[in-house]
N, C-alpha and C positions, 0 to 999 in steps of 0.2 A: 491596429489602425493601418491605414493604406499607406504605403511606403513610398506613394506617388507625390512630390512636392510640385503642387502648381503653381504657375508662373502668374503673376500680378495681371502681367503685361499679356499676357496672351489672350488670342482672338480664340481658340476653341472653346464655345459652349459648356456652362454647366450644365447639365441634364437634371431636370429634381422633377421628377412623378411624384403625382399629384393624386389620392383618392379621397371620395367619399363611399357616405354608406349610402343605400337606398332606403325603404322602407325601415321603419324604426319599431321596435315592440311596445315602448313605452308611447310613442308616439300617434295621435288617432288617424285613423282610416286616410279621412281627407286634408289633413298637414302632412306637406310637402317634407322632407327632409333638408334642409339647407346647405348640407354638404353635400350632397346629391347635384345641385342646382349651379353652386357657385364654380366646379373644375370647369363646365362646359363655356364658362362666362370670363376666365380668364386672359391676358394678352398670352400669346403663344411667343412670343420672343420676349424679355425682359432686361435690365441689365443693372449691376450695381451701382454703388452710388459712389464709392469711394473710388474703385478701380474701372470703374466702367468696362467690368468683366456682362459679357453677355451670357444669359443665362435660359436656353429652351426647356420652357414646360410642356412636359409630359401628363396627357391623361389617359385614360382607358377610357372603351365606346359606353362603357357601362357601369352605374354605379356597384359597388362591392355589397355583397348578399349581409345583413346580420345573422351570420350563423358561422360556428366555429370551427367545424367541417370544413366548412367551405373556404372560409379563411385559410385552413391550410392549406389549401391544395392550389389557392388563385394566387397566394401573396409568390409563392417560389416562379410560378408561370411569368406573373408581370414582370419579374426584377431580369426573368429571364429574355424577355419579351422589350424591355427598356434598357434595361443596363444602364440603371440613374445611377446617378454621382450622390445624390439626396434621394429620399423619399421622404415626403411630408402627409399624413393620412391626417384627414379630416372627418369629425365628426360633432356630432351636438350632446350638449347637456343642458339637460331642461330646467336643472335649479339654478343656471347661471345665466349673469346680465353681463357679460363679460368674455374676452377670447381668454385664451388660455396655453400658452406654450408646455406639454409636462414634461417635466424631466425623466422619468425611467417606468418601466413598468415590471411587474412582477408575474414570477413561471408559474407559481400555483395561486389557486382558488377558482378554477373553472370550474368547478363543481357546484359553485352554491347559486347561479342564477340562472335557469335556461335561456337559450339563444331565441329566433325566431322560430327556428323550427320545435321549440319546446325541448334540445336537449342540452348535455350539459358534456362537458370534459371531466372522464369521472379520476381519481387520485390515481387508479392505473392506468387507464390511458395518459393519463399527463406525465408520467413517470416512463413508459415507453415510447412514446411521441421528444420528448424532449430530453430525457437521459439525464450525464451531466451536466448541464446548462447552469450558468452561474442561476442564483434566484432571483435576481434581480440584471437585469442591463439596463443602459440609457445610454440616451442621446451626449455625443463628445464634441459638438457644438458649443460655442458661446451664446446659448438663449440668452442671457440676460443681455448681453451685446445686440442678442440681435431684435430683442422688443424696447429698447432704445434708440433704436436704429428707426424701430418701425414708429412710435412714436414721434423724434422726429420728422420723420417720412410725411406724416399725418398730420403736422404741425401743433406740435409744441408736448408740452412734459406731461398734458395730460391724455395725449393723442388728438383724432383730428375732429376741429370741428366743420358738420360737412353737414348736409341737410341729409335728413331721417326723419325718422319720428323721435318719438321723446325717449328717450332711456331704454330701448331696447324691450321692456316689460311694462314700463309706463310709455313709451310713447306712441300709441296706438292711436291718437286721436289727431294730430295736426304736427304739418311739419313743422320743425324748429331746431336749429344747430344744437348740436347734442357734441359731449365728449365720449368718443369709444375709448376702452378701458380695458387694456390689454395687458397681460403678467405671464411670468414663470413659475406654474405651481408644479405641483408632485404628487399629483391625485388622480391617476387617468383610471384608477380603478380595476374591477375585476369582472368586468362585463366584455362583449367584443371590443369596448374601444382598447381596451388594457391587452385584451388579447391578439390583435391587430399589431398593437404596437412590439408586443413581446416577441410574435413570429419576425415582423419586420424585421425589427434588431437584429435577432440571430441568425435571418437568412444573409441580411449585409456581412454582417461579421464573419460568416460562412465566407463571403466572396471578397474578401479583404479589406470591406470595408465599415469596420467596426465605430460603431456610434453613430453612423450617418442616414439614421432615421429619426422623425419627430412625429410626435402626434400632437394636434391642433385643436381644442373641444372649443366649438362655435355657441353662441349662447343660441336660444330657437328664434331664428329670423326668418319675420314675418311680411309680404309683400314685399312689391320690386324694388322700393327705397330703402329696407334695412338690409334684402340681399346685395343690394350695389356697393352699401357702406362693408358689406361682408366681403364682394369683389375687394376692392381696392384696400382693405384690411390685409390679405390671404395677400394677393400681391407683394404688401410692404415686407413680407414676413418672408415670401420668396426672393426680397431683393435681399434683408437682413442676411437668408441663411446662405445664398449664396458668397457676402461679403464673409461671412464667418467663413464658407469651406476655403477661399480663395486666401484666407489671412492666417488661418489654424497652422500652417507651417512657420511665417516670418518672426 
């Protein structure tokens, strides 16, 4: 971990870069990706809530490729290119009606699902590409702090209710305050969002800053009033994680 202890009280910026993915393989043709949609729609200055630490968001000009390759080669560019305090990657999953903080991701099983381009990380390349790497790393944040945080943020224990449509997968037909349903799971899988996550880790940890990547799985948000509720979601969770990097020393 970083041996940097931040000061409550200080005016310098947390930096926390922010990606999505672009086009999705699972996803058809003409659906938008929504982590794609939502970094460009974000407030670019933010600040906590406890400490009224301010916090600039970082994006890149362009969503990140689904493909694993590629993932390697852009994640080490960007951290070099931002030099975040956080990096927060966002992406969708399509069986859920729910955001989703995970906690850790895992070195192997690139192998078993092709990327967008149709290929795969095979046992030896993942085995020379990553050496000894623990198998597992995660995120050394207080998520659960900080999707209470966001929660409150949102107004109230079950999150916020805000005009949408209805449920996210039901609520396609008419506005109506809805509850978003936010959690800490450990499921980000073995597809790029797992694999995003895995390189993240290790490239932070590489630069001394061990844990301070999260990945984000957005449920699939549909037109401009579930992507807003997905704004101001993504928000609460960059105001959270900022309070957690500002507090993980005290």
């Amino acid at each position: 971990m970083s041996t940097t202890t931040p000061n409550p009280t200080t005016t310098t910026p947390i930096k926390i870069l922010i990606t999505g993915f672009g086009p999705f393989p699972s996803l058809p043709p003409s659906t938008p990706n929504p982590s794609a949609l939502i970094p460009p729609l974000l407030s670019r200055t933010l600040h906590t809530l406890r400490t009224h630490t301010p916090i600039t968001i970082l994006t890149p000009p362009d969503p990140l490729v689904s493909e694993y390759h590629s993932i390697l080669n852009t994640v080490p560019q960007l951290l070099e290119t931002y030099n975040p305090d956080i990096v927060l990657h966002l992406g969708v999953a399509l069986d859920q009606t729910y955001f989703s903080l995970e906690r850790s991701a895992k070195r192997d099983g690139y192998h078993e699902i092709p990327d967008g381009a149709r290929r795969v990380v095979s046992r030896g390349e993942n085995k020379k590409v990553f050496g000894r790497a623990p198998e597992v790393l995660g995120c050394c944040l207080d998520l659960v702090g900080v999707v209470e945080g966001v929660r409150r943020g949102l107004g109230g224990d079950g999150g916020k209710k805000t005009r949408g449509k209805r449920g996210i997968r039901e609520m396609r037909e008419r506005e109506v305050e809805v509850d978003v349903d936010v959690r800490v799971t450990d499921d980000v899988g073995n597809f790029t969002c797992g694999f995003i996550y895995f390189v993240s880790l290790r490239e932070m940890r590489k630069r001394g800053k061990e844990g301070m990547s999260v990945f984000c799985h957005l449920p699939l948000l549909e037109g401009d009033d579930e992507i807003r509720v997905g704004v101001e979601v993504v928000e609460e969770v960059v105001r959270g994680l900022g309070e957690a990097w500002v507090g993980r020393e005290e």
